[in-house]
BAGUDREN-949429 format. One record per residue (C-alpha): residue number from 1; x, y, z. Coordinates in steps of 0.02 Angstrom, whole numbers. Last residue first. Layout:
! residues N
lolum NUM, east X, north Y, up Z
...
//
This chain:
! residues 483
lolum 483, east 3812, north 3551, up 5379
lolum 482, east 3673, north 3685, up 5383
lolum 481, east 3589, north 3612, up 5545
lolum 480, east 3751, north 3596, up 5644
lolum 479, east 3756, north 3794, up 5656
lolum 478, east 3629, north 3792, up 5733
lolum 477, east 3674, north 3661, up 5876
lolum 476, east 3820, north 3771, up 5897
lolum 475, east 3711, north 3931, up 5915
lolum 474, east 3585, north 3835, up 6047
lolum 473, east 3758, north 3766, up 6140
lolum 472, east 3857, north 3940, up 6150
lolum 471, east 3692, north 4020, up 6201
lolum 470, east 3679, north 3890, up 6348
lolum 469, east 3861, north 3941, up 6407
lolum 468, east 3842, north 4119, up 6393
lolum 467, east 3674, north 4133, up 6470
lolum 466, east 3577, north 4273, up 6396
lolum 465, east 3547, north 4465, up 6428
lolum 464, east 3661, north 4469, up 6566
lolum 463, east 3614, north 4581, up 6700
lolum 462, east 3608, north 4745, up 6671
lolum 461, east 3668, north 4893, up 6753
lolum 460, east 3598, north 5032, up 6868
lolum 459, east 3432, north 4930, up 6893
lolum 458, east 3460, north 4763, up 6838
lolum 457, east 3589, north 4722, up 6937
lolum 456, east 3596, north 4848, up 7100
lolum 455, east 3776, north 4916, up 7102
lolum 454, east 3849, north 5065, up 7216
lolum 453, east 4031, north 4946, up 7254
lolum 452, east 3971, north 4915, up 7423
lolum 451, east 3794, north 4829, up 7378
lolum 450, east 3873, north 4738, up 7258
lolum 449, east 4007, north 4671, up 7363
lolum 448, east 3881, north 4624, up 7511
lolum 447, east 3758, north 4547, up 7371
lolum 446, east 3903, north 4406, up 7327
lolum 445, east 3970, north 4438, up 7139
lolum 444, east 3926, north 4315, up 7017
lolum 443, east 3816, north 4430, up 6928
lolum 442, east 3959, north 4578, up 6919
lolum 441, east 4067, north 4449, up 6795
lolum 440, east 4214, north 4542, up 6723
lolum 439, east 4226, north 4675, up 6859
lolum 438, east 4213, north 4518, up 6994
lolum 437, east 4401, north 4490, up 7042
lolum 436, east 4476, north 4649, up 6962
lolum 435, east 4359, north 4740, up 7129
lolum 434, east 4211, north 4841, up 7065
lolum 433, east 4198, north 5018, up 7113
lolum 432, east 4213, north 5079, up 6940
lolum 431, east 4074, north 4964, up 6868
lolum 430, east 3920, north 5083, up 6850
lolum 429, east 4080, north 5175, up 6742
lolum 428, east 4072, north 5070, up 6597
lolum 427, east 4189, north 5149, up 6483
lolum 426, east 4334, north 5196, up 6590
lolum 425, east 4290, north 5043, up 6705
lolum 424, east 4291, north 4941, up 6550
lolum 423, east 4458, north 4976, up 6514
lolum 422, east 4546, north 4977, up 6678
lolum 421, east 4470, north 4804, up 6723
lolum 420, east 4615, north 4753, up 6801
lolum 419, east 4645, north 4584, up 6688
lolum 418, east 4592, north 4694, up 6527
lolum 417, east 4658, north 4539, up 6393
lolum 416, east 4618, north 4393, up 6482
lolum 415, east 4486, north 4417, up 6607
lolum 414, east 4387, north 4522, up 6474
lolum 413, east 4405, north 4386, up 6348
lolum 412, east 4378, north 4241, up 6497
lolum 411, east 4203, north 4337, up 6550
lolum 410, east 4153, north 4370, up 6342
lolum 409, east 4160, north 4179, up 6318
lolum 408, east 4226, north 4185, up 6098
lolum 407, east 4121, north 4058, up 6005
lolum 406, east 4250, north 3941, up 5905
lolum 405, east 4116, north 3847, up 5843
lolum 404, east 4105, north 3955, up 5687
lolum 403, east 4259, north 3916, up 5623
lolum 402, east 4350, north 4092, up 5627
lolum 401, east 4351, north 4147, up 5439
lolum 400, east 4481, north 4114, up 5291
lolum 399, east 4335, north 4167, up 5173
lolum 398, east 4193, north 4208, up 5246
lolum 397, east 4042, north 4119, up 5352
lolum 396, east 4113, north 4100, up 5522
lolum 395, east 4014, north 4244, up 5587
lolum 394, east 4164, north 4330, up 5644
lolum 393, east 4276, north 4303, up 5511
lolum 392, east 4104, north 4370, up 5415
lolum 391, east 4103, north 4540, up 5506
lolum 390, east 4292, north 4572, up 5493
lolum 389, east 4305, north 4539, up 5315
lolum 388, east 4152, north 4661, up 5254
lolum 387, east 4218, north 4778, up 5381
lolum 386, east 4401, north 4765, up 5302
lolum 385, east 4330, north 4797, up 5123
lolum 384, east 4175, north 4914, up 5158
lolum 383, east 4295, north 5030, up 5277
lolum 382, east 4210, north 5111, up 5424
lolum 381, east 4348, north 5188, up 5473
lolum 380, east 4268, north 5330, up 5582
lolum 379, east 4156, north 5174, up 5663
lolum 378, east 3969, north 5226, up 5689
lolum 377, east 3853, north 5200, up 5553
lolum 376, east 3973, north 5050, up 5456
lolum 375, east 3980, north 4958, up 5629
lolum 374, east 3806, north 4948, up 5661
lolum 373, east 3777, north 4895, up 5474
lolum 372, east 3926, north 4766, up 5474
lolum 371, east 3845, north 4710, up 5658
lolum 370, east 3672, north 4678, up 5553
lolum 369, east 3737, north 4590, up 5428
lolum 368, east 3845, north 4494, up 5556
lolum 367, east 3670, north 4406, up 5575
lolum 366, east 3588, north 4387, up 5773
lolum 365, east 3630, north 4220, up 5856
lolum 364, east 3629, north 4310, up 6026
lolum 363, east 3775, north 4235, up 6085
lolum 362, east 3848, north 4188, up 5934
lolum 361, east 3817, north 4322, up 5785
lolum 360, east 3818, north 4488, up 5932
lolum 359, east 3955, north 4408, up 6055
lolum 358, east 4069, north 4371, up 5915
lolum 357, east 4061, north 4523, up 5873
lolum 356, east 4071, north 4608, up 6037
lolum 355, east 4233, north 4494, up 6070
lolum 354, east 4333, north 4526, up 5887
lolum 353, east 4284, north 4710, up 5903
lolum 352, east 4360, north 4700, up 6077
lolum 351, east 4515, north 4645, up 6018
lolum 350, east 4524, north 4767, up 5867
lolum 349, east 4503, north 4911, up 5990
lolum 348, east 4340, north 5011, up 5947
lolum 347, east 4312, north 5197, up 5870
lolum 346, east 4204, north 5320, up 5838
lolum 345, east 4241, north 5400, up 6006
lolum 344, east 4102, north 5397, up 6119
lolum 343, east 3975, north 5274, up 6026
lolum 342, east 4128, north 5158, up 5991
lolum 341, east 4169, north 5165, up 6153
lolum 340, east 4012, north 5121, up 6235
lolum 339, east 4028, north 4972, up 6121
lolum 338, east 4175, north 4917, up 6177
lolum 337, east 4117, north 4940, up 6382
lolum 336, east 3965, north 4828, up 6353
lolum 335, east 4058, north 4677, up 6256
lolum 334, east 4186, north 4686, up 6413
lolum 333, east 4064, north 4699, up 6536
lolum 332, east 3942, north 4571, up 6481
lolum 331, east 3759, north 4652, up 6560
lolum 330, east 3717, north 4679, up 6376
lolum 329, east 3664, north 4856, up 6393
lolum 328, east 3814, north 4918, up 6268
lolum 327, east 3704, north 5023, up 6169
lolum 326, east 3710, north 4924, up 6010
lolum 325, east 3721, north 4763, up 6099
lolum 324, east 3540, north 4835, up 6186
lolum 323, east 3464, north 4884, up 6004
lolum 322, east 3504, north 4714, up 5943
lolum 321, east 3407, north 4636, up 6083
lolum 320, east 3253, north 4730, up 6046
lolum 319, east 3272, north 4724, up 5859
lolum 318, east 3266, north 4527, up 5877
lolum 317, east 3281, north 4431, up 5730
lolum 316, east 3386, north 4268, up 5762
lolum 315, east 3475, north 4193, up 5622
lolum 314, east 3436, north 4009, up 5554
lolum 313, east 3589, north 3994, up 5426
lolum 312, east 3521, north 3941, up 5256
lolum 311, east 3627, north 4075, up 5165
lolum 310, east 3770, north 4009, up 5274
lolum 309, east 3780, north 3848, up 5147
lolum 308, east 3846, north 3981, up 5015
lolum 307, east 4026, north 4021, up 5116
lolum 306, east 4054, north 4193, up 5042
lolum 305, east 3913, north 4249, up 5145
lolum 304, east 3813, north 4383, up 5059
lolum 303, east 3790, north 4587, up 5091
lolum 302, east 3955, north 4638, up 5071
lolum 301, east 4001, north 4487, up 5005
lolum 300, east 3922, north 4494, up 4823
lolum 299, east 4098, north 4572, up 4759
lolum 298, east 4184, north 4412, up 4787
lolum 297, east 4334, north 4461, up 4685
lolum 296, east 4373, north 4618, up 4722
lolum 295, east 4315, north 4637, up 4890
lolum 294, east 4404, north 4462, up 4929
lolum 293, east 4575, north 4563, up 4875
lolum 292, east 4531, north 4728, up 4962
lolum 291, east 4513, north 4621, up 5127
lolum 290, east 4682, north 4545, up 5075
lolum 289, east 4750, north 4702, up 5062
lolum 288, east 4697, north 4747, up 5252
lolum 287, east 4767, north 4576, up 5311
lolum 286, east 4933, north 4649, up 5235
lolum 285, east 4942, north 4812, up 5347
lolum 284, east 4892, north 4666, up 5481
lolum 283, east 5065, north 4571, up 5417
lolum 282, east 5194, north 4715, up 5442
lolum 281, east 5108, north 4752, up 5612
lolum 280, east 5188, north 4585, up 5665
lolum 279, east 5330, north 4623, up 5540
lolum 278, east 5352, north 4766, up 5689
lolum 277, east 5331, north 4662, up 5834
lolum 276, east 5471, north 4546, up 5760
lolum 275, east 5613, north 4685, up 5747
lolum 274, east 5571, north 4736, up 5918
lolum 273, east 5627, north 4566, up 5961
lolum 272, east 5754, north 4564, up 5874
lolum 271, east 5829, north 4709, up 5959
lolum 270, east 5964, north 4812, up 5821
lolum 269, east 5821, north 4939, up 5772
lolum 268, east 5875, north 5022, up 5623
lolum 267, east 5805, north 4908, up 5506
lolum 266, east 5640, north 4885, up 5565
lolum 265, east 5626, north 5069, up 5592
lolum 264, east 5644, north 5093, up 5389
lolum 263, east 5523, north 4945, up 5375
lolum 262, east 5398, north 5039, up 5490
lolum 261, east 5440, north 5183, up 5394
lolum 260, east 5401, north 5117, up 5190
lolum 259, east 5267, north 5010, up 5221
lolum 258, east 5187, north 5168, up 5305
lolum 257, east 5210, north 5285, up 5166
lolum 256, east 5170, north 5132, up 5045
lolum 255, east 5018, north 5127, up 5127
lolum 254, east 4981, north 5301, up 5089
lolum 253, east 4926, north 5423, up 5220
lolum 252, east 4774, north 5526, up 5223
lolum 251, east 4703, north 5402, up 5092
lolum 250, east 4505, north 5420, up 5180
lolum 249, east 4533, north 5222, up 5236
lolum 248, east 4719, north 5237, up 5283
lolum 247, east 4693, north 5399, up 5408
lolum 246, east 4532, north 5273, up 5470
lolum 245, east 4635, north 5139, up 5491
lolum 244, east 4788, north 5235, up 5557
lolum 243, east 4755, north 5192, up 5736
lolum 242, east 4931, north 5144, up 5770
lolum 241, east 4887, north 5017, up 5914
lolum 240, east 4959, north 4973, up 6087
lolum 239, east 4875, north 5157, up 6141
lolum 238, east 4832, north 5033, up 6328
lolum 237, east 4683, north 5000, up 6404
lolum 236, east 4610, north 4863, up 6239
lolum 235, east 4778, north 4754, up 6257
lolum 234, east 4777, north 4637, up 6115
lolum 233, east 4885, north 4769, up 6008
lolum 232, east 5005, north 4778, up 6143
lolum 231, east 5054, north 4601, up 6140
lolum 230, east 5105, north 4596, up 5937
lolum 229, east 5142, north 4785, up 5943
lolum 228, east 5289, north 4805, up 6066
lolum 227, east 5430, north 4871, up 5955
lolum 226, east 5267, north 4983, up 5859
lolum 225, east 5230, north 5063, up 6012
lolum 224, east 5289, north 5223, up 6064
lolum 223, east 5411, north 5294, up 5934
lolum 222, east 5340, north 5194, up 5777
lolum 221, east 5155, north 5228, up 5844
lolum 220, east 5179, north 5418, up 5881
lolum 219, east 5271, north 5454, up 5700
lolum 218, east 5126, north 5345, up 5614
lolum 217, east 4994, north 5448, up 5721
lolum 216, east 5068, north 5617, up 5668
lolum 215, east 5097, north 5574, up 5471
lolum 214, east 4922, north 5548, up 5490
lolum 213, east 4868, north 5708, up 5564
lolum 212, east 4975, north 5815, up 5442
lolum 211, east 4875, north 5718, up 5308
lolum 210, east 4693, north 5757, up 5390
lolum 209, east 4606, north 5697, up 5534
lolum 208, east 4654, north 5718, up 5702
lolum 207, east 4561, north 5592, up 5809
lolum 206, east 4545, north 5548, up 5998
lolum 205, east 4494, north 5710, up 6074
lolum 204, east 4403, north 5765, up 5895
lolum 203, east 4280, north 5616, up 5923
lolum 202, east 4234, north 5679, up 6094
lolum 201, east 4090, north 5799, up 6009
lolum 200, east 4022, north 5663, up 5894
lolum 199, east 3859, north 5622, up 5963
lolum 198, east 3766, north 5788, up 5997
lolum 197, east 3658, north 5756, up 5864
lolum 196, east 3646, north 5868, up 5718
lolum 195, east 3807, north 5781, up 5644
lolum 194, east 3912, north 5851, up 5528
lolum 193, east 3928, north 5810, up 5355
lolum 192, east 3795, north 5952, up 5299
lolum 191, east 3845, north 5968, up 5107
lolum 190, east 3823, north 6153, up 5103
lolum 189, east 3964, north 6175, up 5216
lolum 188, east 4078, north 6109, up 5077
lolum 187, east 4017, north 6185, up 4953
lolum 186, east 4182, north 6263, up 4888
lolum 185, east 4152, north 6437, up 4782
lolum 184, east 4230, north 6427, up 4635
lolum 183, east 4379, north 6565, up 4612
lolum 182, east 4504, north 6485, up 4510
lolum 181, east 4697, north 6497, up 4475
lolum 180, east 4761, north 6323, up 4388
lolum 179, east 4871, north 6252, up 4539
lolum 178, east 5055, north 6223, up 4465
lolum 177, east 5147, north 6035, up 4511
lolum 176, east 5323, north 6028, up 4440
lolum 175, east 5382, north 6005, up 4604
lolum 174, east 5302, north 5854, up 4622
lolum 173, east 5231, north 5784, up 4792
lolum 172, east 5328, north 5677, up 4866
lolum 171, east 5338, north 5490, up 4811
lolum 170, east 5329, north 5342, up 4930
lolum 169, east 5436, north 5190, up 4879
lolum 168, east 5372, north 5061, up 4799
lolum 167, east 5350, north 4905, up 4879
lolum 166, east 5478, north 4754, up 4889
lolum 165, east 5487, north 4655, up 4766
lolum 164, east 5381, north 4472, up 4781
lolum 163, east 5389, north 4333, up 4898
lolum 162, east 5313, north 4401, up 5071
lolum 161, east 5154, north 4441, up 4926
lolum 160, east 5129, north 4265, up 4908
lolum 159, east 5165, north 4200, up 5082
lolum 158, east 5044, north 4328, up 5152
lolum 157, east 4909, north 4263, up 5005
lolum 156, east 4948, north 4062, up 5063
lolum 155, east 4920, north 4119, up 5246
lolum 154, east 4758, north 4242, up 5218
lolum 153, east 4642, north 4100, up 5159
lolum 152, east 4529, north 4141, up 4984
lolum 151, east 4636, north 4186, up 4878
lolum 150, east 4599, north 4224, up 4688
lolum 149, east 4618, north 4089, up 4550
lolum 148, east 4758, north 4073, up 4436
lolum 147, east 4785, north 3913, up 4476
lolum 146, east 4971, north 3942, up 4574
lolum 145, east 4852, north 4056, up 4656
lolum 144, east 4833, north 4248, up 4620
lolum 143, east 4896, north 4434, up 4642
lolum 142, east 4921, north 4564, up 4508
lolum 141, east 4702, north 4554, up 4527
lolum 140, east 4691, north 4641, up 4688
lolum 139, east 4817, north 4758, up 4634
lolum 138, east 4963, north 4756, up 4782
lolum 137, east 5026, north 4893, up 4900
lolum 136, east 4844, north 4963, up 4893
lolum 135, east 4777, north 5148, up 4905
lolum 134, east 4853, north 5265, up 4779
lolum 133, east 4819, north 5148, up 4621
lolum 132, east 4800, north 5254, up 4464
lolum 131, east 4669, north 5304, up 4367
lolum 130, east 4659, north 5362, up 4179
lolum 129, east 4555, north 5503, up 4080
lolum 128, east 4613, north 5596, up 3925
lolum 127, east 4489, north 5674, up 3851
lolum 126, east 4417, north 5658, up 3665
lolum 125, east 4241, north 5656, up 3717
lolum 124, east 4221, north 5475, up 3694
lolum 123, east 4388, north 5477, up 3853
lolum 122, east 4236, north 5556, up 3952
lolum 121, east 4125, north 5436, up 3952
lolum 120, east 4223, north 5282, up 3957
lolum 119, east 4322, north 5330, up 4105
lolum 118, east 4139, north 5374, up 4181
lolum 117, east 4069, north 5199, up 4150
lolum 116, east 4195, north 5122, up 4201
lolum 115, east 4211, north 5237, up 4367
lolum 114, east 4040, north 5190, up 4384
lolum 113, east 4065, north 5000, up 4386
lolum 112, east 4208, north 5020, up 4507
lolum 111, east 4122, north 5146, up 4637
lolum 110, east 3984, north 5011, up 4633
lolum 109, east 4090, north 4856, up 4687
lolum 108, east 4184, north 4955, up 4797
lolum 107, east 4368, north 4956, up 4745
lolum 106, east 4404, north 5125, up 4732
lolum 105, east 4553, north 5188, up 4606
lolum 104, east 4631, north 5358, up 4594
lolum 103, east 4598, north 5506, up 4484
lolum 102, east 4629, north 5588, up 4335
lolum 101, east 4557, north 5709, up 4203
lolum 100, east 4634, north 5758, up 4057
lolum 99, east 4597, north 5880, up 3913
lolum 98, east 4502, north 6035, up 4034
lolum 97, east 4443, north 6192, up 3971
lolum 96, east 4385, north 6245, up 4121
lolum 95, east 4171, north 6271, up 4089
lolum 94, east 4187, north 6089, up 3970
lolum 93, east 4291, north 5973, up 4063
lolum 92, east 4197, north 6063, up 4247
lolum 91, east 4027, north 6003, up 4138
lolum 90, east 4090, north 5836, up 4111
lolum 89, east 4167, north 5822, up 4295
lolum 88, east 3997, north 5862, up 4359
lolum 87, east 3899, north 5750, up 4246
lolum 86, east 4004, north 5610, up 4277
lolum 85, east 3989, north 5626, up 4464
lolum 84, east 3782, north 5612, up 4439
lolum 83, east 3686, north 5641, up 4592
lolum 82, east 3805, north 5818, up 4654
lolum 81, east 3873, north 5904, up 4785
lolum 80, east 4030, north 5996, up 4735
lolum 79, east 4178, north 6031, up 4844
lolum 78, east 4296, north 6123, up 4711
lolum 77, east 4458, north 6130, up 4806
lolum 76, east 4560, north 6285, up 4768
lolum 75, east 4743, north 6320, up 4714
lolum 74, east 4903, north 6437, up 4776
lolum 73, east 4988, north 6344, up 4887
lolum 72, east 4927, north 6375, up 5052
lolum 71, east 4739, north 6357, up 4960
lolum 70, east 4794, north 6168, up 4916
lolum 69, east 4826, north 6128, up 5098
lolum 68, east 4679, north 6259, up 5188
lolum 67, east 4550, north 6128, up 5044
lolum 66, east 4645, north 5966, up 5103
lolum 65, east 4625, north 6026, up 5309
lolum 64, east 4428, north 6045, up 5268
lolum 63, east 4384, north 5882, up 5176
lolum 62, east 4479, north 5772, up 5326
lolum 61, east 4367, north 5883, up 5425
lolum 60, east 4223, north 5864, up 5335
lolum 59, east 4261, north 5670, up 5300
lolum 58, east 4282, north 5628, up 5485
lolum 57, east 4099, north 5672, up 5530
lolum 56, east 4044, north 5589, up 5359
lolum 55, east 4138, north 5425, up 5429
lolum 54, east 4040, north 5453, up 5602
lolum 53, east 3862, north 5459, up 5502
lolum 52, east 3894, north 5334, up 5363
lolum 51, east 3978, north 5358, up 5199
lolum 50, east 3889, north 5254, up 5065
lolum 49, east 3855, north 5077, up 5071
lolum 48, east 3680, north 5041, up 5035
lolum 47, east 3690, north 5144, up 4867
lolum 46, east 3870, north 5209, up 4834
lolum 45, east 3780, north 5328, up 4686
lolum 44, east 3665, north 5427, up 4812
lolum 43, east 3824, north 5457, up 4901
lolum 42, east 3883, north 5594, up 4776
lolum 41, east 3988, north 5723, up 4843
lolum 40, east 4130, north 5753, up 4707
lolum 39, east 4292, north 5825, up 4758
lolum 38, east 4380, north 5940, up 4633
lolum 37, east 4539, north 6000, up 4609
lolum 36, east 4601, north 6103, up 4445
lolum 35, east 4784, north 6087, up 4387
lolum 34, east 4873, north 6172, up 4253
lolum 33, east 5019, north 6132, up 4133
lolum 32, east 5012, north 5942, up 4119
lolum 31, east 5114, north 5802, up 4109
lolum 30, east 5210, north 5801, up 4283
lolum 29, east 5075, north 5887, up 4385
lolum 28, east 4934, north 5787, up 4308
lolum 27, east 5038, north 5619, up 4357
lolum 26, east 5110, north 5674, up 4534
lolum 25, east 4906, north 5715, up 4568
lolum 24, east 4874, north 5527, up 4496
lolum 23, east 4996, north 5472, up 4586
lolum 22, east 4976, north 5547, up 4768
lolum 21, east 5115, north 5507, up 4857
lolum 20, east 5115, north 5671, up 4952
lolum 19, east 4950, north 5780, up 4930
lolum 18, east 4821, north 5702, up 5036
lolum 17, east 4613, north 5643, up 5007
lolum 16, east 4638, north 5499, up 4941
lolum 15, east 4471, north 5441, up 4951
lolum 14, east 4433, north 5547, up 4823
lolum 13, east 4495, north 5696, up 4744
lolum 12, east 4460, north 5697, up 4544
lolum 11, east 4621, north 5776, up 4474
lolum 10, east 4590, north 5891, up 4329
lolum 9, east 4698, north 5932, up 4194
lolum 8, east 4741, north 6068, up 4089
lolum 7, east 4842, north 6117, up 3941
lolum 6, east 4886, north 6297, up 3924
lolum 5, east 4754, north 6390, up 3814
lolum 4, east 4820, north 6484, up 3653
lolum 3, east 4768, north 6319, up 3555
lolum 2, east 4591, north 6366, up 3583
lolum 1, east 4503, north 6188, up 3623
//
């Protein structure tokens, strides 16, 4: 390169997709002259597993408020659609002049071989190219048994990391940072994120994404609910959540960010008991890096039981069935209204995903593969580790999973944790005139009731696909067969 050029680097955005604590941005800033962003769309490279349609819906916007970030100081966002990523940045190394390019670490089995391959690539051509860790508190592989093996059951692993230094701190963004002047055109509306369905228009009622958007939701959550988390969080009516997954998933917010301020509240509190809900919340932030850990590791589980003797598991196929689960026709209330929600918002409370799943690989003895897919199409946080994780805790067949005769009753669930019904009468609304005695269980109700609350089972809602009880006994006796 002319040695009258200023050094410059180029920082592959991501899914980190924000400018504070961003190392490998801090890095380029810090040791380089000029910076170039670019964001690479290349889903043809994630296989199975790339972005699905209400993560794509977040990614545009998440996409947009990055590019209006860097252009208020100074630089552009190259949105580039492309089928190789290492061709792009190789041809962006050679058209800018660039001697290091940098970017932060993905853990999806094919994200990780590619980045190899591209890391490998381009350092041949005499450039400098590293990653860095923006997304985890803790390496999947810093972190192992007493045997040097990886974890497997979520207590030992908590224990583990409980033990070692805290966290880093965030960083801001450096002040030595200068945007390398450019006028490519982004292609970001040429990359047609958006739905053409009219499915996502509610999704912006529930959801801000972007950085600013993030830093919103953690600020809401420590003010409103974080000192009441550990019962709030089971409570699908009430905002007893943060709803950062998705903010965490596209690296809107850094875990250490959030590490950092709920431990900061923690210790400005002076109720104990506030104190506890928040180490509560602590410990999910750390179920998420355990997800990343198994992901790691076990790299076949996104589309294999960990636990080998499920491979032999006698699942149901029934595309009929799955379609009513997916569109909450199940005639179980609480199973019905989750999954209503999901549609509506691109989102589902925690709680309920733990019922409707169980529902979906118990009840109707239908594979968590097919939930994990369900999920991955239409959750805004569709995240391959803590998906992978969540489907297979429900189907008994992961690591550190639910025993798979502990079959969730969807009546007692819905009994339990929405005792009024207020949640699935804002998603189910057949069931609004229902009394709190029969809203979790309309096909016990006497005619008279029916009649007066507007409901005529089987015509304006369902009745129950299958007989809890009976389905609990066919999926136990399954499961007895692979023992």
């Amino acid at each position: 390169m002319a040695g009258t050029l200023r050094r410059r680097a180029l920082v592959w955005f991501r899914a980190d997709l924000r400018l504070e604590d961003n190392p490998a941005l801090n890095f380029a800033a810090e040791t380089y002259d000029e910076v170039f962003a670019v964001y690479i769309h290349s889903p043809s490279e994630e296989g199975e597993w790339a972005p699905g349609g209400a993560s794509k819906w977040w990614l545009h916007h998440s996409l947009t408020k990055l590019s209006v970030a860097i252009a208020s100081q100074g630089g552009r966002l190259e949105v580039v659609s492309a089928s190789s990523s290492l061709k792009t940045l190789e041809g962006l190394v050679k058209s800018r002049e660039i001697s290091g390019v940098f970017w932060n670490r993905r853990y999806e089995p094919l994200v990780r071989e590619r980045d190899e391959k591209i890391k490998k690539s381009l350092r041949s051509l005499g450039v400098e190219a590293e990653s860095f860790n923006s997304a985890l508190l803790w390496e999947p592989w810093e972190i192992s048994t007493g045997e040097g093996k990886p974890y497997q059951v979520f207590a030992p692993f908590w224990n583990k990391v409980s033990a070692l230094d805290t966290p880093a701190k965030p960083r801001p963004l450096s002040k030595s940072l200068k945007w390398a002047k450019v006028s490519a055109k982004s292609d970001l509306e040429s990359l047609k994120l958006l739905p053409t369905l009219p499915w996502a228009g509610e999704f912006s009622e529930h959801f801000e994404p972007g950085e600013e958007g993030a830093r919103a939701s953690l600020k809401k959550f420590l003010k409103s609910a974080a000192d009441s988390y550990k019962t709030g969080r089971d409570m699908p009516s009430q905002n007893g959540t943060s709803k950062l997954s998705p903010h965490l998933h596209f690296g809107e917010i850094s875990p250490r960010r959030v590490w950092s301020e709920v431990r900061a509240a923690q210790e400005k509190t002076s109720s104990r008991d506030a104190r506890d809900n928040m180490q509560v919340y602590l410990k999910e932030i750390a179920w998420r890096e355990f997800a990343y850990h198994l992901l790691f590791h076990f790299s076949q589980t996104p589309t294999e039981p960990l636990r080998q003797s499920f491979k032999k598991f006698p699942w149901r196929k029934s595309a009929t069935e799955l379609a009513l689960w997916q569109k909450g026709l199940t005639g179980y209330p609480i199973v019905d209204a989750g999954l209503r929600e999901l549609w509506a918002t691109g989102y589902m409370h925690n709680r309920v995903r733990m019922i409707v799943a169980s529902f979906l690989v118990k009840d109707l003895r239908i594979s968590w593969l097919e939930g994990a897919k369900w999920f991955w199409d239409t959750l805004v946080d569709a995240d391959l580790a803590s998906n992978t994780l969540g489907w297979q805790w429900a189907g008994g067949c992961g690591a550190d999973a639910a025993p798979y005769f502990r079959v969730f009753n969807p009546t007692l669930q819905g009994e339990k944790f929405d005792a009024d019904g207020t949640y699935v009468k804002r998603w189910v609304p057949e069931l609004t005139k229902l009394s709190e005695k029969w809203i979790h269980k309309p096909w016990l109700a006497p005619d008279d009731v029916l009649v007066k609350a507007g409901i005529s089972l089987g015509k304006n809602y369902p009745k129950p696909m299958v007989d809890h009880k009976k389905a609990r006994d066919e999926a136990l006796a399954a499961f007895k067969k692979i023992q």
